[in-house]
C-alpha positions in Angstrom: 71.2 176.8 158.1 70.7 173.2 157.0 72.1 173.0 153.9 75.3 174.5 155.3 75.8 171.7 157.9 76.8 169.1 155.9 79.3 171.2 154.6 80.8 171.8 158.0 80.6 168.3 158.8 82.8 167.0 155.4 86.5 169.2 156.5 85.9 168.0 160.2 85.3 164.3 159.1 88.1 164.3 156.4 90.4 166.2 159.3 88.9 163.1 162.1 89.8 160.6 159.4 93.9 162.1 159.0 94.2 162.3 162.4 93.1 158.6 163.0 95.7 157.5 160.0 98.3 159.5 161.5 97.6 158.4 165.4 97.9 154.9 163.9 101.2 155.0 162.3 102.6 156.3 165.2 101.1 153.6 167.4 102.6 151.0 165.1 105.9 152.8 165.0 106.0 153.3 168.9 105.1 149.2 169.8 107.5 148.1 167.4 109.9 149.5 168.5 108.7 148.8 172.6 108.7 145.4 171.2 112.3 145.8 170.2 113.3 147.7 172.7 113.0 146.4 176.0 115.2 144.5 177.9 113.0 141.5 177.2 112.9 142.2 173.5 115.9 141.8 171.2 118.4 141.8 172.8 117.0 139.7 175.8 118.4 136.3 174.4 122.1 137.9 173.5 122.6 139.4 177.0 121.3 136.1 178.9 123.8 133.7 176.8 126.4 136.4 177.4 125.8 135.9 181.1 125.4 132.2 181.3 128.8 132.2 178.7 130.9 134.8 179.2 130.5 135.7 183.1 129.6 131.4 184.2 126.2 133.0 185.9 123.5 130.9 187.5 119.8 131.1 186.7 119.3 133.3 190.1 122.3 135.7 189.7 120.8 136.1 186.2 117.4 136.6 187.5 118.5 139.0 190.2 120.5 141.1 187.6 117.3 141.2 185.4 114.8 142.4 187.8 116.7 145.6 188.9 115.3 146.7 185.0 112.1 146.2 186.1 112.1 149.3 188.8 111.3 151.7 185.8 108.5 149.8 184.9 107.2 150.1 188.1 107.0 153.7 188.8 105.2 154.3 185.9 102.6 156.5 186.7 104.8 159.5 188.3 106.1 160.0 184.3 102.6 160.3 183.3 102.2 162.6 186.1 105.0 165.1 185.7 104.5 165.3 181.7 100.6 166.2 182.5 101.2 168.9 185.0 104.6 170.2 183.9 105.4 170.7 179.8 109.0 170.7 178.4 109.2 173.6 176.1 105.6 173.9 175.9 104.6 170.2 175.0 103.5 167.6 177.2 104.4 164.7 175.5 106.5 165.7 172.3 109.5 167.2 174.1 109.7 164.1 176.8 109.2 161.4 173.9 112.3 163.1 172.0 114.6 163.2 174.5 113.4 159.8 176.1 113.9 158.2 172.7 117.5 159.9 172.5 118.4 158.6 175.6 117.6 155.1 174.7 119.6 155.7 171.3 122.5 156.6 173.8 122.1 153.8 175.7 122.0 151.0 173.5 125.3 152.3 171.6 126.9 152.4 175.2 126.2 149.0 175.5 127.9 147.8 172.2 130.9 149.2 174.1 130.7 147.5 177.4 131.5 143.9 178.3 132.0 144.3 182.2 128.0 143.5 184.0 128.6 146.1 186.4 128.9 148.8 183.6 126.7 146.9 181.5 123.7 147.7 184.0 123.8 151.7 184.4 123.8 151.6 180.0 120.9 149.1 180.0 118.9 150.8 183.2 119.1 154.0 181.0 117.1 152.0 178.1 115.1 150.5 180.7 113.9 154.3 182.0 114.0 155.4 178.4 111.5 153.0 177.0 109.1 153.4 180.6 109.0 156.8 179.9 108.2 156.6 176.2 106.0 153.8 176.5 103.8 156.1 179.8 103.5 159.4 177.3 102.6 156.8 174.0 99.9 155.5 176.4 98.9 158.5 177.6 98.8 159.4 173.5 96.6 156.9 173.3 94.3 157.9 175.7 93.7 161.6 175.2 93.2 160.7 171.2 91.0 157.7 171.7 88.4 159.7 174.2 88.3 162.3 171.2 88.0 160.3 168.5 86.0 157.6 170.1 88.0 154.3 169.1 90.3 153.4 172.1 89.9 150.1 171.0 91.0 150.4 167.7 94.3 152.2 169.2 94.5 149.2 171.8 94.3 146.7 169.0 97.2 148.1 167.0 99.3 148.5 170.1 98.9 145.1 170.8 99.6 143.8 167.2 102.5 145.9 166.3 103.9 145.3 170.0 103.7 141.2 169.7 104.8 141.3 165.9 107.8 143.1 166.8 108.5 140.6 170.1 108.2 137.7 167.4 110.9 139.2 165.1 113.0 140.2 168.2 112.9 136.6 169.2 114.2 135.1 166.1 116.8 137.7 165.2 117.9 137.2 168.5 118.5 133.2 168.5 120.1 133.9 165.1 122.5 136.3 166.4 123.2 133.6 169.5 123.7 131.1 167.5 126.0 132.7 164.1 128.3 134.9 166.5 130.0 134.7 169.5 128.3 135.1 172.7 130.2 138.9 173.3 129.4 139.4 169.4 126.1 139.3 169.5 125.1 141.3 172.5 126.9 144.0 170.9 125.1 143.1 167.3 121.8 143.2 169.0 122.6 146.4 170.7 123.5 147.9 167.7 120.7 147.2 165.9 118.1 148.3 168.6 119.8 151.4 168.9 118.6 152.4 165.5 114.2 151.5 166.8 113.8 154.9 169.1 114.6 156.9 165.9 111.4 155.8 164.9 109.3 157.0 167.5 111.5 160.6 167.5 110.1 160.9 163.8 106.6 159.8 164.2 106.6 162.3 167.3 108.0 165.0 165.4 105.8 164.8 162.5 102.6 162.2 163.3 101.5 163.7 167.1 98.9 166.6 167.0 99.6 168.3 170.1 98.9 172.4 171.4 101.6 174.1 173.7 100.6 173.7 177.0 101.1 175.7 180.5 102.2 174.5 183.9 99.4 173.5 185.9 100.3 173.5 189.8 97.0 173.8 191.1 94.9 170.8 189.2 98.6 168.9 190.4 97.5 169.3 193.8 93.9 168.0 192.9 95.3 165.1 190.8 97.4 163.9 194.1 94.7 164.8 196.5 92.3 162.3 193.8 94.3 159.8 194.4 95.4 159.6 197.5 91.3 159.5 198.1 91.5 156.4 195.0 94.6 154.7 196.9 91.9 153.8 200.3 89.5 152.5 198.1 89.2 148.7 198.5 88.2 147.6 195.1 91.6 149.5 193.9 93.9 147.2 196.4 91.5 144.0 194.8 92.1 144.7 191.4 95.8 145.0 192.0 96.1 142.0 194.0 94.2 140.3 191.1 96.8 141.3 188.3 99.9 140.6 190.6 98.5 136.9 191.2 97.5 136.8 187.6 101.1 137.4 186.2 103.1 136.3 189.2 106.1 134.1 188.0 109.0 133.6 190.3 111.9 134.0 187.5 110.3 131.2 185.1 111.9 132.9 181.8 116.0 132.3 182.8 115.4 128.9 184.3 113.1 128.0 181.4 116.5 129.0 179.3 118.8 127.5 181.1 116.8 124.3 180.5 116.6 124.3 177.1 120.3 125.3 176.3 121.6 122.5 179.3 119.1 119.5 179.5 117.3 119.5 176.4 120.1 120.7 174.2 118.2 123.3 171.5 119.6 125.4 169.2 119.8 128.9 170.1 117.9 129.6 166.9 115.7 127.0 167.8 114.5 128.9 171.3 114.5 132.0 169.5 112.0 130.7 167.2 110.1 129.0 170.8 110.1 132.9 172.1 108.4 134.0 169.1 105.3 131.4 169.4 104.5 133.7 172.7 104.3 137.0 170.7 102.4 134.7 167.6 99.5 134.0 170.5 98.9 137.4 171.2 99.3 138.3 167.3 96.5 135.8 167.4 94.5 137.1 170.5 94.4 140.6 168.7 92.7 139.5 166.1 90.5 136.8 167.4 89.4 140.2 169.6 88.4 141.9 166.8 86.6 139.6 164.8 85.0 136.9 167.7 85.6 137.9 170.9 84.8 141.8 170.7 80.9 140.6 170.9 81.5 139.2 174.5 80.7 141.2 177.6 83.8 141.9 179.8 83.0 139.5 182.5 82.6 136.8 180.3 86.0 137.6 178.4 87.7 138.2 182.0 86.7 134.9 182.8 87.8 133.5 179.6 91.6 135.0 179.7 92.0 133.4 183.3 90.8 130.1 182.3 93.2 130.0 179.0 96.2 131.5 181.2 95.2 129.1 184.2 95.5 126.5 181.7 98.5 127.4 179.8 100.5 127.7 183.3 99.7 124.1 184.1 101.5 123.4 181.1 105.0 123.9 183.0 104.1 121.8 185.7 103.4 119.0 183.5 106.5 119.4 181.6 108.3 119.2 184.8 106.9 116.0 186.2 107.3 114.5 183.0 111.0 116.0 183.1 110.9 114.3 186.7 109.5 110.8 185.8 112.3 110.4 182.8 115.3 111.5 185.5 114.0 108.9 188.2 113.7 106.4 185.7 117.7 105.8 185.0 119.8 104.4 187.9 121.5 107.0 190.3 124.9 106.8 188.5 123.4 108.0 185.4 121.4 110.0 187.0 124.4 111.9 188.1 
């Protein structure tokens, strides 16, 4: 009986060990292309110089058009819970990241045809619910293979690379676009070319996921809503979510920060696209700072940390702006105007 186990043990370790290389191509194919994807990702710079250009928006009808792409974001959970409780064709992920992915195919070449913001925002809120909805079943991916193969946090870590390396290269190509085409021209151009990402995560779904058929399962739907409506009048729930909200509250600082840069300062659009991609280089750096320093800190300590660094980086703004402040004041009012 012992000298058979080892030999059991080699085809389920070498079976562990092509799982874990397939689960992390697919996570790296996934976040790039979340990083591409989304409206804050390539094509974010294109559509708000298209705006600003093209329509003669303000930072707050800008803002206000932006945030209505935010609502699929929000609602996040109910796609998790229909895909656990109710399989398409058998599958509770595979068949929902396909179409989900085609959709968002669809919608990005729908928007290299539109110029008109009121058409523009049904094309671009059917990306927005596209890439929600892929990003809810990769997560739940995630999940369900990291509690099985025991390294969550090796799946974390690679979401969090691929996702920021793939914001940096969506910020530069997007200032390039800005700045080499016209402002009509390269919404379309970045449209076009992020139209081509979700293919990605259709082929690393079709041939990367392990995954069995699955059943409907109205009854543990009923306990899963009963279970939380239980976890929703718990008070440490309502803290924790008051904590993130507070953490990354920011009232519309992206388009202003824009408008900024392009009106008073006077950069390049290159020039902020390579700005955007310093953001996505600090979590590039985070990621791996994680997994060689800070992985050895307890989670209290590294809670405390991230506040303290974000706390930090915030006051950054408000020191730009009173030194913004100081210079206006110091000309005389007719220059001022």
């Amino acid at each position: 009986m012992t000298d058979r186990a080892p030999a059991v043990e080699i085809p389920t370790r070498l079976s562990e060990r092509g799982s874990m290389t397939h689960l992390l191509w697919f996570f790296a194919l996934v976040y790039v292309v979340e990083g591409l994807g989304q409206i804050g990702g390539l094509i974010s710079q294109p559509l708000n110089y298209y705006l600003k250009q093209v329509q003669g928006w303000t930072p707050l009808q800008i803002t206000a058009y932006l945030t209505l792409f935010n609502l699929p974001w929000i609602i996040k959970p109910l796609y998790g819970l229909v895909s656990d409780f109710i399989p398409l064709f058998g599958y509770r992920r595979k068949s929902y990241l396909l179409i989900a992915n085609a959709a968002a195919t669809c919608g990005f070449l729908l928007v290299t045809q539109l110029t008109v913001p009121d058409r523009l925002v049904f094309a671009l809120m059917l990306t927005a619910y596209a890439m929600a909805i892929s990003s809810t079943l990769c997560g739940a991916v995630l999940v369900e293979n990291g509690q099985r193969l025991k390294e969550s946090g090796t799946f974390i870590n690679q979401q969090w690379l691929w996702y920021n390396v793939a914001a940096m290269t969506a910020a530069i190509v997007g200032g390039q676009l800005v700045q080499n085409l016209a402002p009509t021209s390269a919404l379309h151009s970045a449209a076009a070319l992020v139209s081509c990402a979700p293919l990605l995560v259709i082929f690393g779904t079709v041939f990367l996921i392990p995954e069995k058929k699955a059943r409907m399962n109205i009854q543990g739907m009923k306990h899963t809503f009963e279970g939380l409506s239980s976890t929703f009048r718990r008070r440490h729930l309502w803290i924790i979510a008051a904590f993130i909200f507070l953490y990354y509250f920011s009232p519309g600082l992206s388009t202003p920060l824009y408008f900024i840069m392009t009106d008073d300062l006077k950069f390049s659009q290159a020039y902020i696209g390579f700005l955007g991609s310093l953001a996505g280089a600090g979590w590039v750096a985070g990621a791996f700072l994680h997994r060689w320093y800070l992985k050895k800190l307890t989670l209290k300590k590294l809670l405390n940390l991230s506040i303290a660094i974000g706390t930090l980086a915030s006051l950054g703004f408000l020191f730009f702006w009173m030194r913004q402040r100081r210079r206006l004041l110091a000309f005389p009012p007719v220059l001022r105007q």
